[in-house]
N, C-alpha and C positions, 0 to 999 in steps of 0.2 A: 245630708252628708256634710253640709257645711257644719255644724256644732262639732261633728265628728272628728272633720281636720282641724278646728279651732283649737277646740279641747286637747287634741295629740301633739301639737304646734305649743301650746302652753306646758304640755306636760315634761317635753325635750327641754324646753327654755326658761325654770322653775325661775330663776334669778331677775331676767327682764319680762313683766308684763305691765300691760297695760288696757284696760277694759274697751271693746269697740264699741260706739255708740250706738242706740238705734239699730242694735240688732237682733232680729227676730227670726226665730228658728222655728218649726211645725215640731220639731219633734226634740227640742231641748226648753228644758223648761226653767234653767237658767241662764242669766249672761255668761260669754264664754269670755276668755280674752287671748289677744294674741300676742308674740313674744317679740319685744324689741333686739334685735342682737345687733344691729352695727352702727357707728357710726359714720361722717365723713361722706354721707348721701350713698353707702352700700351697704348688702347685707352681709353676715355674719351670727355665728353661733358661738353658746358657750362652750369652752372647753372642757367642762367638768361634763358636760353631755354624752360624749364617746368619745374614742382613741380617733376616729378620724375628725376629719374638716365637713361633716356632713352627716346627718343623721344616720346610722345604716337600719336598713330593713333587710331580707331575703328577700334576692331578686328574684321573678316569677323568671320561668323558663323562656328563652325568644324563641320567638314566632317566626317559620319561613318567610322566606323574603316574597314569595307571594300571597302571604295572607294579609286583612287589611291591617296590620299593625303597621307596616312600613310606611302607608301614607300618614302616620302621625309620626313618624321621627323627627326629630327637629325639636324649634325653641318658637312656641307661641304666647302670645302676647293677649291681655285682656284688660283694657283699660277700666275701672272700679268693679272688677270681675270677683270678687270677693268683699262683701258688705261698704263696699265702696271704697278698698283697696284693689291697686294696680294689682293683677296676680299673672305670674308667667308658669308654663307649664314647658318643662323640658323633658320628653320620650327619646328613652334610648332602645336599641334594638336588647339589650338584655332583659325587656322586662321592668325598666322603674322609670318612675317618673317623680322626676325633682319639684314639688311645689312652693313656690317662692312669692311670700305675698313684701307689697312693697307697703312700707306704711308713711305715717307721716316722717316730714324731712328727709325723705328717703330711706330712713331705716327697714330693713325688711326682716323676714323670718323664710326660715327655709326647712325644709322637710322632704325624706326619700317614702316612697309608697310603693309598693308595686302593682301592674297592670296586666292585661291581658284584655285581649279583642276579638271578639269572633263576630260574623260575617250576619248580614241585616240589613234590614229597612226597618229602622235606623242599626246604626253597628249596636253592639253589644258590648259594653263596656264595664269590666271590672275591676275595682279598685282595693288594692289590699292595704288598709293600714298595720300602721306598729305592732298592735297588740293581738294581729292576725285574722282579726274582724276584715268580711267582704262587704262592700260597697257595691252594688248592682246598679247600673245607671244607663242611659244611652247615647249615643253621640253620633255625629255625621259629619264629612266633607262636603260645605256646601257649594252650589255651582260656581260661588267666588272663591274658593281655595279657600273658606273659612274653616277654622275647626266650631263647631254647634257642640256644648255639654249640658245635660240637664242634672245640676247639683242642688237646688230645691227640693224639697220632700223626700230625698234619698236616705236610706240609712242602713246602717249594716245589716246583714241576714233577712232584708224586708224586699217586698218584690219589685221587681225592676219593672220602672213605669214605661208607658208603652207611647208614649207622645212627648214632644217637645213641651214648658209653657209657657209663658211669655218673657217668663224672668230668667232662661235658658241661657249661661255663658258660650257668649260670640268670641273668640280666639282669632287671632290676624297672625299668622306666620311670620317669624321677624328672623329666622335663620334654619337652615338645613342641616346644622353642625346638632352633633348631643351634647359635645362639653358643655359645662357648667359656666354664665357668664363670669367672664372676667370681675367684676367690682363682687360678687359672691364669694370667690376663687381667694381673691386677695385680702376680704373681709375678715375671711374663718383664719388665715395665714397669720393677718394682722391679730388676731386674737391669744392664739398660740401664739407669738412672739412676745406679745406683753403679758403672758402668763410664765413665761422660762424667765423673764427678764425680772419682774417681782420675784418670781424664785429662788433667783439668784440672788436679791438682795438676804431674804430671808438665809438662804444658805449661809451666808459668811456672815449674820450675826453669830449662828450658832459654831461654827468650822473656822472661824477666822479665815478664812481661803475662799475663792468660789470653786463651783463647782465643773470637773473638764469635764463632764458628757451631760447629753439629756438625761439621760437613764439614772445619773447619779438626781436627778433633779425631782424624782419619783412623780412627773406630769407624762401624762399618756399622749404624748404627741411622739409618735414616727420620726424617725430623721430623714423621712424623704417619704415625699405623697408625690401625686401624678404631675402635680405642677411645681413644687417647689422643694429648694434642699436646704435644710436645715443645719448649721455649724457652731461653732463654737471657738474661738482664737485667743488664744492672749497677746500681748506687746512685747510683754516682760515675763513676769510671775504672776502667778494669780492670788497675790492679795492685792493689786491696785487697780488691775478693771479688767472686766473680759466685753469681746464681740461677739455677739448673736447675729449670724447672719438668715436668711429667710432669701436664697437666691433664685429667680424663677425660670420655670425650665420654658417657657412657651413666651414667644416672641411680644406677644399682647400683654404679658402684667409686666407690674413695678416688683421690683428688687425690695428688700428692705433690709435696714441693722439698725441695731439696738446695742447703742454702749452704756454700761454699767459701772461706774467709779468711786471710789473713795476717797471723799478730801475733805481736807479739814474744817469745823466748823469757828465759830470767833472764839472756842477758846481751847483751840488747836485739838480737838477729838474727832476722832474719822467719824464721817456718815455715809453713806452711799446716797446718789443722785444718777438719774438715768432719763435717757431720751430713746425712742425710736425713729427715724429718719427715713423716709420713703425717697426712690429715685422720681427726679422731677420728669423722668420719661418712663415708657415700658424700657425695659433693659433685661439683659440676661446675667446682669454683673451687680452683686450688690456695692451698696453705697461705701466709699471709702471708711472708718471709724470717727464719729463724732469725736467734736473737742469737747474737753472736761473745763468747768470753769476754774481759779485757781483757788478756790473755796467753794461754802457753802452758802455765799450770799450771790451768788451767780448762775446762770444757769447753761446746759452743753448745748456747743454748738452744731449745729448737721454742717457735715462738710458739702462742698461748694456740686453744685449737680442734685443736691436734695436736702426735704425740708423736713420738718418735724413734727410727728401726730400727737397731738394729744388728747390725753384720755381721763 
């Protein structure tokens, strides 16, 4: 199973990879790699991936709240649980489970599956990946409240092994929430902002103007997902600079803007220059608009409350 999720994780994230060392698969007979998407010690995906902030799959049907799927809801945790990255695994009651490997410097990579669990010594555990291949594997709650998965020797449409083996991923429950961690949340956010915000540059080459909607900006980002709303402002007019804001809806993430401006360079010809500026707390209000320098030998300021990512 593991080459399986590597390979589906590479194949979402064609733009960032990078090969995992030292990894040996039974049942792939080459190296796989897995996808870098964020910086800033969180993860994130590309946005040329899909219209959301996370891979989608078909969610499998949820399971009553008496069957055993509800003792895996929640966000577990597996320190070098995937060829010796950190891997978190978050089950939600509809059926998917978000796999989230953390890789070096913190960057991770993230992917939706869907699940289903039926009842056992050990549970019964099925895993659907992207491409609608089933994963059969098995899994238990053990007397320590651990979650136990056997992802070794697993693979699609092959039989479901019947024992744990030594190299069985151990899970430690690190929350009873499904949402998706915060630094994931705000990774894929941050990524969609500096993709509208390059695009705006690109726009008003060609328009002389920027552009007032996403839509006009032809990138498949939503103007509002489950945690954040996405805008748009001018000062003035829009040929001297627009705001991107990225405001969050949930008490726990940072806000962000993105200002986009035109000023001149040493021999008086507009360029565009741009910053994105994260709030230096969680906030429900994005950051005021960055100052513009007063050319192009300067660079924009974040205003006072937040700083600047760069990328």
């Amino acid at each position: 199973m593991i080459g399986s999720i590597l390979r589906s994780l590479s194949d979402c994230f064609p733009r960032w990879t990078r090969d995992v060392p030292g990894l040996a698969v039974a049942s792939a007979a080459a190296a796989v790699s897995l996808t870098a998407t964020a910086e800033a010690r969180l993860p994130e995906r590309s946005l040329e991936a899909s219209p959301s902030h996370v891979v989608q799959t078909e969610s499998q049907p949820s399971d009553s709240p008496s069957t055993p799927s509800r003792a895996v809801w929640g966000q577990w945790f597996a320190s070098g649980g995937l060829a010796g990255q950190d891997l978190t695994f978050v089950f939600t009651p509809d059926g998917t489970l978000h796999f989230i490997v953390t890789l070096p410097r913190g960057r991770m990579a993230a992917q939706e599956f869907g699940y289903r669990i039926a009842p056992g010594s050990p549970l019964q555990l099925d895993l659907t990946l992207p491409d609608g291949s089933v994963v059969p594997t098995i899994a238990e709650i053990t007397s320590e409240g651990r979650l136990r998965v056997q992802m070794d020797g697993t693979n699609p449409d092959q039989p479901r092994p019947q024992q744990f083996s030594e190299t069985a991923v151990v899970f430690d429950r690190i929350s009873d929430s499904t949402a998706l961690p915060a630094p994931l949340v705000e990774a894929n956010t941050l990524d969609a902002l500096f993709a509208l915000s390059r695009r705006q540059r690109t726009y008003y080459l060609e328009f002389r103007t920027f552009a007032d909607s996403i839509a006009a900006l032809n990138l498949e980002v939503p103007p509002e997902t489950d945690d954040y709303r996405f805008a748009m402002t001018f000062e003035s007019d829009r040929t001297d600079s627009v705001r991107i804001t990225a405001t969050a809806k949930r008490p726990d993430l940072h806000s962000f803007t993105s200002g986009v401006f035109m000023v001149p360079n040493e021999r008086g010809l507009e360029i565009s220059t741009m910053a994105v500026c994260r709030s230096d707390d969680p906030t429900t209000e994005a950051p005021p608009m960055p100052v513009p320098p007063p050319d192009s030998s300067g660079e924009v300021t974040c205003a006072p409350g937040s700083h600047r990512i760069r990328r």
